[in-house]
N, C-alpha and C positions, 0 to 999 in steps of 0.2 A: 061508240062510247065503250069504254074498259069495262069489264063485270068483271065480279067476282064473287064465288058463292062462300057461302057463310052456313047455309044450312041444306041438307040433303033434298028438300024439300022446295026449296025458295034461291033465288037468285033476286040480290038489289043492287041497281046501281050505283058504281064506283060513288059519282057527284051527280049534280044536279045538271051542274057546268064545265065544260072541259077551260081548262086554262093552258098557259106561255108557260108562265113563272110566276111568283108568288107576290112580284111586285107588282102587279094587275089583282091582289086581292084586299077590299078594304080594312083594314083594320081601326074598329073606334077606339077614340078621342081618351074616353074616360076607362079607369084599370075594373070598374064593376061589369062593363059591360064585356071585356075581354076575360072573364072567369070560364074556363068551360066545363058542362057536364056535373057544376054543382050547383041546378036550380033551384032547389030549395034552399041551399044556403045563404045565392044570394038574394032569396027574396027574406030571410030572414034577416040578413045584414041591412036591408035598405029599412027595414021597421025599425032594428035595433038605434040604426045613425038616425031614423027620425023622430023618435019616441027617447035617443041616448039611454040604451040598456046597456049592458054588462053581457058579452057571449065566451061562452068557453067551446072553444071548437076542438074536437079526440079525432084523431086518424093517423094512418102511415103517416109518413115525411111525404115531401115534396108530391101531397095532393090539395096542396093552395089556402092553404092557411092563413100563410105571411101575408101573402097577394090578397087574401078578402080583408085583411085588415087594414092593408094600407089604400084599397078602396072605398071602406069607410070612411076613412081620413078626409079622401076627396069629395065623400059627399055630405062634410061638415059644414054650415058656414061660415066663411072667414070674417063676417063681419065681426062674432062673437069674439074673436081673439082679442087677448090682454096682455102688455108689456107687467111686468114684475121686477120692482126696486126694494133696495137694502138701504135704509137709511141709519145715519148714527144716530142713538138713543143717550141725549146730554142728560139724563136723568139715569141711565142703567148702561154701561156703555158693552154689557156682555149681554144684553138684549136688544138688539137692532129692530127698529121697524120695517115694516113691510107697506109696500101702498102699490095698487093697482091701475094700472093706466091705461087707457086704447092704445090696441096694435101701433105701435111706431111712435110712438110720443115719448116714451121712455126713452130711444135715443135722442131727441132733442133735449130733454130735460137733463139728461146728463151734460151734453154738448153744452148745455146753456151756464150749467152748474162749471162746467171746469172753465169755458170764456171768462166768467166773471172770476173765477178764480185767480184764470192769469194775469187780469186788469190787477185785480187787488195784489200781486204779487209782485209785479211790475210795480207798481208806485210804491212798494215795502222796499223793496230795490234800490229802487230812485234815492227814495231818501237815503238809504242807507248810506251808498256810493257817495252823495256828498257829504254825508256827517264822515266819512273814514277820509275821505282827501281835506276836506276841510282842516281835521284834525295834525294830520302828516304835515299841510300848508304850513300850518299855525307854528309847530313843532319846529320845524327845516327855520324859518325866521328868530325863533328865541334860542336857535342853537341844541334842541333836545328832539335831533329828527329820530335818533334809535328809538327813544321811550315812547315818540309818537308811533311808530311805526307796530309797537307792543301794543302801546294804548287802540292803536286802531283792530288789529287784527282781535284785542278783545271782547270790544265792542259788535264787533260782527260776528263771534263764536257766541256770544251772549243775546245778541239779539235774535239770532236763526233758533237756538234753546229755545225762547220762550216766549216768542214774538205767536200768535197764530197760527195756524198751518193751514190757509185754505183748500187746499188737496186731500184732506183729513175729512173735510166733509162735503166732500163730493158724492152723493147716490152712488151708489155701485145697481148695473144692471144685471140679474142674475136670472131674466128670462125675458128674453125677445125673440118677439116676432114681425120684426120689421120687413116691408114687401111681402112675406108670405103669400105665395099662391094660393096654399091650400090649409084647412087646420094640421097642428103637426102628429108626423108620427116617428115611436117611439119605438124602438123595437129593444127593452131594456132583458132579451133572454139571457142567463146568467150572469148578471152582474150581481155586485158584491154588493151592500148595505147602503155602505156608501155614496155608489152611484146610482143606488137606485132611490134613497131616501135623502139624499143631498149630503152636506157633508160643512165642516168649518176646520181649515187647513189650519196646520200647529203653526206657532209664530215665534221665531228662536227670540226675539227680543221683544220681552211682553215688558219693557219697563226701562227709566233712562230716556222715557222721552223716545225711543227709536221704535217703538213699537208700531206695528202694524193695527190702524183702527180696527174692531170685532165685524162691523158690517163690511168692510172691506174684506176678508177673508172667508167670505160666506158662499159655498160654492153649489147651486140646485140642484134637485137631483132629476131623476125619469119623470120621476109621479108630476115632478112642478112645471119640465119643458111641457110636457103633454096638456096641459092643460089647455081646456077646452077643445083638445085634438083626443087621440087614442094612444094606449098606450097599449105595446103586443108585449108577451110575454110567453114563450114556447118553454117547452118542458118546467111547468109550474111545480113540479113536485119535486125538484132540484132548488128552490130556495129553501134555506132556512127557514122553519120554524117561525123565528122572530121576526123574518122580514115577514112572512106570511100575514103574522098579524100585527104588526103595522100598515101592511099594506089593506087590510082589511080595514083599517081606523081610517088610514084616508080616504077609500071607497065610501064609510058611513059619513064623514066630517065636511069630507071635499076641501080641504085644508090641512097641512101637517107642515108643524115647524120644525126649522132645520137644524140640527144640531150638532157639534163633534162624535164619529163615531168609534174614536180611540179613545178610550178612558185615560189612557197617558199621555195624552196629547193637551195643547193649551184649548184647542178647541172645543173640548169638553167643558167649557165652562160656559161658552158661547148659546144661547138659546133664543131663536129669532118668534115675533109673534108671528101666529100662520101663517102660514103660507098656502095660497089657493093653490089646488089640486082639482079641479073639477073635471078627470078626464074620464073618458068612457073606457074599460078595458078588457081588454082581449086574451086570455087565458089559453093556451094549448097545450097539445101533446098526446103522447099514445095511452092507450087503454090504461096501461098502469100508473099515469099520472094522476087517475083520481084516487087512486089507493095511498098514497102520502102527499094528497095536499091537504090541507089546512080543514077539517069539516066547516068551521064558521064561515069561511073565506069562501066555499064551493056553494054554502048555503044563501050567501048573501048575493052569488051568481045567480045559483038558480031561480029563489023567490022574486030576484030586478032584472030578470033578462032572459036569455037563452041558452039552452044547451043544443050543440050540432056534433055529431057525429058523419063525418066527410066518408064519401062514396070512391072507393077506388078503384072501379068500371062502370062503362054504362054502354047503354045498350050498343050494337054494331049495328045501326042502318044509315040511309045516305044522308039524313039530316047530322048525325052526329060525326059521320065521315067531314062532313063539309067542316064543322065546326073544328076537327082536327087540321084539314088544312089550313082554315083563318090559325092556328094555332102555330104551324110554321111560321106562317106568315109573319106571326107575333114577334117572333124567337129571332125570326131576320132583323124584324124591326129593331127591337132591344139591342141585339148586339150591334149591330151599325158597321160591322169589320166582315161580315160574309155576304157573299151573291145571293142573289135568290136562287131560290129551287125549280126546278123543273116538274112537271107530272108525273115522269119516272121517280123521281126523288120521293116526290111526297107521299106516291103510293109506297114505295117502299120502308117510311118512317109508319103509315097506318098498317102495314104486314105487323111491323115490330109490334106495335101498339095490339094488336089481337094477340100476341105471342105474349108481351108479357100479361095481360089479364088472365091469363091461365084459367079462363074460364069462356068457352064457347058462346059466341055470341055477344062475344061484348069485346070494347076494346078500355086498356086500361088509363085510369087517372091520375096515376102515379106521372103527372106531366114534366116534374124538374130532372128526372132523370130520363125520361123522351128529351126534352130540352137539349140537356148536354150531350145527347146523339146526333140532333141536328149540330151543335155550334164544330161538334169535332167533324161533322161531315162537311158541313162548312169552310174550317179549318184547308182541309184538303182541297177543295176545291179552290181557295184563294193558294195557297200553295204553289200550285199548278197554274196558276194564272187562269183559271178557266172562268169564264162570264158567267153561268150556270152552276148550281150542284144537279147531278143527276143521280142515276141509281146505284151507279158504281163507286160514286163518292158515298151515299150512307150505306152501300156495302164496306167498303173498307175503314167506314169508322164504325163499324161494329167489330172489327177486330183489334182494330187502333183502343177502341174506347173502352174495352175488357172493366171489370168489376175485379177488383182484390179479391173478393172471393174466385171470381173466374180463374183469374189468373193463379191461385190458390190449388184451385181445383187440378187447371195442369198439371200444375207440378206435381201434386198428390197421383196425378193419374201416369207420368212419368216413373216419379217415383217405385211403384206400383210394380209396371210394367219391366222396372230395371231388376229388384228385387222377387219377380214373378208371387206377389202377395193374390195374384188372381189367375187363373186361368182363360183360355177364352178357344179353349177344344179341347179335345177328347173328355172321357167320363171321373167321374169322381164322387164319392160317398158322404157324402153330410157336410157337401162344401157348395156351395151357392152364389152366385153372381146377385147381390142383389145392389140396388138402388140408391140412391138419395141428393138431397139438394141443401148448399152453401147458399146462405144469405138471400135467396128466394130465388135468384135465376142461373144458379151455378149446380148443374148436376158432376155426382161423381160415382165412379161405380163403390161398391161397400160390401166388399168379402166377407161373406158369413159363414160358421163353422159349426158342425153340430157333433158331441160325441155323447155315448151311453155306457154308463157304467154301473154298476150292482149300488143300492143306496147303501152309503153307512148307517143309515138308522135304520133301527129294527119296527120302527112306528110309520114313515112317510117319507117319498123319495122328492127332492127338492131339483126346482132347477134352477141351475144356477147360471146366472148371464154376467160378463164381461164385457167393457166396453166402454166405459161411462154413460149407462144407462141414466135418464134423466127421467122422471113422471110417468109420461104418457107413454114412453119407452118400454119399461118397466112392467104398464099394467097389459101393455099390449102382449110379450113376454104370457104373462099369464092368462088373457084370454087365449093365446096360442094353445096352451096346455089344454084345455077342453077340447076343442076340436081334434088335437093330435090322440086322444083317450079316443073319442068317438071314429076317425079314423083307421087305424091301426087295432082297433078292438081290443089293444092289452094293457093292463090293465100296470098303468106306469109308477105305480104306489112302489115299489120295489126298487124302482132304478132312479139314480141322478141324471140327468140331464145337463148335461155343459155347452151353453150358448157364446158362442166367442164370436165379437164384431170385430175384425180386424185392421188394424191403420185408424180407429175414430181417437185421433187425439183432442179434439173439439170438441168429443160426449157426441150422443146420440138422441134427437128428440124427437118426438112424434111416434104413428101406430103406419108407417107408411111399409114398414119392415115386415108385417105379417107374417105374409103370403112367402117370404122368407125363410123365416125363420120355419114355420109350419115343415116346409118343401126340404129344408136341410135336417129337422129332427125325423123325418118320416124315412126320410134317404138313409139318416143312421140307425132307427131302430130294425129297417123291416132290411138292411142291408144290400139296399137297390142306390146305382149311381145315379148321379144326374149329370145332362147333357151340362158341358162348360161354354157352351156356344152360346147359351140361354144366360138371359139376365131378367131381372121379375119387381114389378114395385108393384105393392097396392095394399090396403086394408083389409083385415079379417074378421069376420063378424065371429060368436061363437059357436054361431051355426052352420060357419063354414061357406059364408056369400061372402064372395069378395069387395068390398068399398072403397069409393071414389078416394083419391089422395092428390096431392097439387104438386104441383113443378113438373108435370108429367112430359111435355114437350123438354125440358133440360135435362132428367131425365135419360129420355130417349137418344138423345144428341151426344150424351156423353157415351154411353153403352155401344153407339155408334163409332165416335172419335177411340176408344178402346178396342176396335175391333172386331166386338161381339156383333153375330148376326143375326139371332133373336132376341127380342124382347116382349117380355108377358105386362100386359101393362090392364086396368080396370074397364069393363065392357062400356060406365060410365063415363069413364076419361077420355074415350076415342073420337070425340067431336073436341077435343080441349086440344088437342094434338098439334101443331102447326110448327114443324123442323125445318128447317133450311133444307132447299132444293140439292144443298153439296151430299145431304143424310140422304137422301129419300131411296139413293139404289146400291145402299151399302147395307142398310137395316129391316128385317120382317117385322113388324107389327103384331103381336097376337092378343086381340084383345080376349076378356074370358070374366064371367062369373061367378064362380065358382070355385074350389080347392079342387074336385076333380078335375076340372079341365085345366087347371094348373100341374098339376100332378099327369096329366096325360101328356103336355107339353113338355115337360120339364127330364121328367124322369125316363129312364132308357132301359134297355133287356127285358126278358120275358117275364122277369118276377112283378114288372109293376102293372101288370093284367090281373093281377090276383086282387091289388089293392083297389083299381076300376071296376071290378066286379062288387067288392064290398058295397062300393061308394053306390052304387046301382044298386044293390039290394035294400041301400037303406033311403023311405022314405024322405027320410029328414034327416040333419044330424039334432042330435040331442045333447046335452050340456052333462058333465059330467055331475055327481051330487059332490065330492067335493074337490077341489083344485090345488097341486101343490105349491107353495110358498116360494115366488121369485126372491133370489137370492145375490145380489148387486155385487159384483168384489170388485 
């Protein structure tokens, strides 16, 4: 049986079971049960669909969101489903009624409505045809067949006028659910007012007898299909305002009528009596969705339902190994167009799955974007005619299958390389190879530059950084400055400090640049080169310990693809590490604690034994009393 270790310490089996292919692995019936690695949400989803609460689920993209909601859907029952009809209102004809009927009755009742319609139009017919020939008969015999022939053709323009119209009041269906499998579901993310609160189409001839009846033009919206099903809604904090709370009135009402949403339209006149809306709904999005949605709307979630916050790794051992191949297995399923996987395959899809969790020990949940590495590996092996995907096919659609930032990245790293924006040998003074990561799996290298020049003010010397520094960029900049005081022992009130990121046309975010930036201001004050062979990510406390930062495996891969054959990477991050086998004997590893042992690695000639010895003498570092003023241009 395959092993493979995960911890220095511990060795767990690949699976439980070795397999063929992936079409020897069972995959259930129902979409709840095929959720993986988010148990508590779905034990939270099956109370929500039995007790019909209200959940707003916050996470990355594609860690299953869609998918628990359209599992809830399934475990509605369809008994409860209701057809919804428009009828004309002979007493208010710009208010239509509404009336509610068991699943599939409403198509007969219309069916039933237009047969008899046709009978009744058919005998309007009948007569008509003979009163017009009768007349022409009559006519052609006393010698005045032209006037009959007027007489008739007016008799029929005058009777169609104002005769009836039984197609006028025919029910119009504006929600079925007829056969329905299951209750429905909605997935209304970004739609406009309209489709999501229903809507009453304009009618170019509101008069003259041509007009389109009001219930006839009445078109439902999200909130009315769903009913008695779910209704999903992702990135909530992208509706308006006003849908917000309207969408809230029908959550509290469980009914909302339909009305025109163009005030210039004829269907603004139109206003139908309620309309059931009874559905359960599902709210999503990232963190910053609860920041602009609606407080009543979130509050009416919370106090009737649940809040989930979705897990985007869990843990790496063989139970959850397995549950990742049932999860191929799925992925074949769904798509219907690729072979199944081999055991080389699959292992090689649970490599990736530990690489992108960026965190040791676990493998990640981010599943729609594993998904689309199986279907492009897939892809290739139908290509090829091959029975099997194996591990060769999802190696080569992880080059196939590149990320726009990836592919981004190249170029930038291209770019780079033509322009010589970086070095990657010999020595150099306040310039630095350092780090960083596109879009979360896209490393690139990021040229840093440090220069020192006498401050212009006679009160406090500033440093000042370039680059499109963002926030956390910014303060990191300045907790830099303490340490480099504390290092260096000079006392930097007197000098400018010029921090230059080079090539960040995208801005720079995070504190992952530190160790950096540190390593290049220290290079130019105390005028000691640094090796260009070296390249460095990591955080810096102000006491000078270096902290853990993420992307460190892309990272490391790109420093590699650039040529560089060191990299200083967090003593913490060195279980998080997992590069492709093409890196592993191009790249050293230096993991490190510390700013000295950054500075030991880093920097080169006899002068930086001076700054090591400091660093040695002093128990601690200690925080400056006051820090100059990061200064953004």
């Amino acid at each position: 049986m395959e092993k493979e270790t995960t911890d220095s310490s511990e060795e767990i089996e690949l699976y439980e079971d070795n397999f063929e292919t992936t079409d020897s692995i069972d995959v259930p019936e129902l979409l709840i049960d095929q959720i993986i690695g988010q148990e508590h949400a779905v034990e939270v989803v099956k109370k929500a669909a039995s007790q019909r609460r209200h959940v707003m689920m916050i996470g990355s993209p594609g860690t299953g969101k869609s998918l628990l909601s359209k599992a809830m859907a399934e475990l509605l029952p369809k008994e409860e489903l209701q057809d919804i009809l428009a009828y004309p209102n002979p007493e208010d004809n710009n208010n239509p009624k509404i009336r509610s009927v068991p699943a599939g009755k409403g198509r007969e009742i219309v069916m039933a409505h237009k047969l008899e319609a046709q009978k009744k139009a058919q005998s309007r017919n009948m007569l008509m045809m003979i009163l017009v020939f009768g007349i022409i008969i009559y006519s052609f015999y006393v010698g005045q067949l032209l006037w009959g022939i007027i007489a008739a053709i007016m008799i029929l323009l005058l009777t169609r006028q104002f005769m009836p119209k039984e197609e006028m009041m025919i029910p119009k269906l504006i929600v079925s659910n007829y056969q329905k499998e299951h209750a429905p579901f909605l997935d209304a993310t970004g739609t406009h007012a309209g489709a999501l609160l229903g809507d009453v189409r304009h009618d170019p001839f509101q008069s003259g007898g041509l007009e389109t009846p009001a219930h006839d033009r009445v078109e439902s919206g999200d909130i009315h299909k769903s009913h008695k099903g779910v209704l999903f809604i992702d990135e909530i904090n992208t509706l308006s305002l006003e849908s917000q709370q309207s969408l809230l009135t029908a959550l509290q009402e469980k009914e909302y009528p339909i009305t025109g949403q163009s005030e210039r339209s004829s269907g603004a006149l139109v206003k139908t009596e309620p309309v059931p809306c009874d559905f359960i709904m599902v709210a999503a999005g990232n963190l910053d969705a609860m920041e602009k949605m609606h407080p009543a709307l979130r509050s009416r979630i919370k106090g009737y339902g649940y809040e989930l916050f979705m897990r985007e790794s869990m843990e790496d051992n063989p139970e959850n190994r397995k549950t990742l191949v049932r999860f191929v297995a799925q992925e074949v399923m769904r798509d219907g167009h690729i072979p199944p996987f081999d055991q080389t395959a699959v292992d090689e899809v649970i490599r990736e799955a530990q690489r992108r969790a960026g965190r040791k020990g676990h493998l990640t949940l981010k599943l729609r974007d594993l998904g689309g590495l199986v279907r492009v590996a897939g892809d290739i092996a139908h290509s090829e005619d091959a029975p099997v995907v194996t591990a060769n096919h999802v190696l080569g659609a992880k080059k196939m299958a590149r990320s726009i930032e990836q592919q981004l990245a190249d170029s930038y790293l291209e770019r780079k390389n033509d322009y010589q924006l970086f070095k990657k040998y010999g020595n150099e003074v306040g310039k630095v190879n350092g780090l960083a990561v596109m879009g979360g799996d896209s490393g690139i290298v990021l040229p840093i530059m440090a220069g020192v020049a006498p401050s212009l003010s006679n009160s406090e010397g500033k440093v000042i950084a370039t680059g499109m520094l963002k926030d956390i960029a910014k303060e990191a900049v300045q907790n830099v400055s303490a340490v480099i005081k504390n290092v260096t022992g000079k006392d930097i009130i007197n000098h400018d400090i010029h921090i230059q990121f080079i090539g960040t046309y995208e801005g720079v975010e995070g504190d992952s640049a530190s160790i950096s930036i540190a390593t290049a201001v220290i290079s130019a004050l105390e005028n000691i080169p640094i090796d260009q062979s070296v390249a460095m990510t990591g955080s810096l406390s102000v006491r000078g310990d270096v902290l853990p930062i993420g992307g460190a495996t892309y990272k490391i891969e790109a420093a590699a693809r650039a040529g560089i054959k060191k990299v200083i990477i967090p003593e913490s991050n060195k279980d998080d590490v997992l590069i492709e086998d093409a890196y592993k004997d191009k790249i050293e590893i230096i993991p490190v604690t510390n700013i000295a042992e950054v500075i030991e690695h880093s920097l080169v000639g006899p002068d930086k034994e001076r700054i090591l010895e400091k660093l040695k003498n002093l128990s601690s570092l200690k925080t400056g009393t006051e820090m100059p003023e990061v200064v953004p241009v």
